[in-house]
C-alpha positions as CSV (number, residue, x, y, z in Angstrom):
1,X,-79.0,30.5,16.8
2,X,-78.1,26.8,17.2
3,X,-74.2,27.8,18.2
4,X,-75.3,30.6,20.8
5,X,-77.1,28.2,23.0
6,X,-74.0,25.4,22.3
7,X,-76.0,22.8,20.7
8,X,-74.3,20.8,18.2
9,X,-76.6,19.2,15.6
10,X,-75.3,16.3,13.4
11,X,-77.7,15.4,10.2
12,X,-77.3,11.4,8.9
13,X,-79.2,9.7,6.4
14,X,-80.7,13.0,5.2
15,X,-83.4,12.2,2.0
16,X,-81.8,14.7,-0.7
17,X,-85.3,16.4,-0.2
18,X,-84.4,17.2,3.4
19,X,-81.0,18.3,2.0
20,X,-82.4,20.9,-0.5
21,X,-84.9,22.4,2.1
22,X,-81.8,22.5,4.4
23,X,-79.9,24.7,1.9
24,X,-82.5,27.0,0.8
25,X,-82.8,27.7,4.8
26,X,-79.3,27.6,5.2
27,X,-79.2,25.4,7.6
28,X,-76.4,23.9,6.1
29,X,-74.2,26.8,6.7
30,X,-75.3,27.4,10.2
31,X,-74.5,24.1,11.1
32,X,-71.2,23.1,9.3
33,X,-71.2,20.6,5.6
34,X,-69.3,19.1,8.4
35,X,-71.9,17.8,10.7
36,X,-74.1,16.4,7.6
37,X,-73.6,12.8,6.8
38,X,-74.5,10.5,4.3
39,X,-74.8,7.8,6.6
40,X,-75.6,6.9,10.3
41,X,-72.1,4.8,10.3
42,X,-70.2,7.7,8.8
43,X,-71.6,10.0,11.6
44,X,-70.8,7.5,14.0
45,X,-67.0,7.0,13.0
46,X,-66.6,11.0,13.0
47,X,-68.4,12.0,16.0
48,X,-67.5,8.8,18.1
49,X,-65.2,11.4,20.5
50,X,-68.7,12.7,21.9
């Protein structure tokens, strides 16, 4: 879906509500655990390369 079209999505400050709706899509998995942060300075240190 996401991947095919080579969009990479990175998720920060989620609400855990948005998290659980996430996981029960499986979103989570689609997208990586990788690319979901708990904070817009976490996302910022990881994905700074872009």
């Amino acid at each position: 879906m996401i991947i095919s079209q080579g969009i990479e999505l990175a998720m920060a400050n989620p609400r855990w509500q948005v998290i659980a709706k996430m996981k029960a899509a499986k979103l989570i998995e689609e997208i990586g655990a990788d690319w979901v942060f708990l904070s817009v300075a976490d996302a910022s240190i990881d994905v700074d390369y872009l």
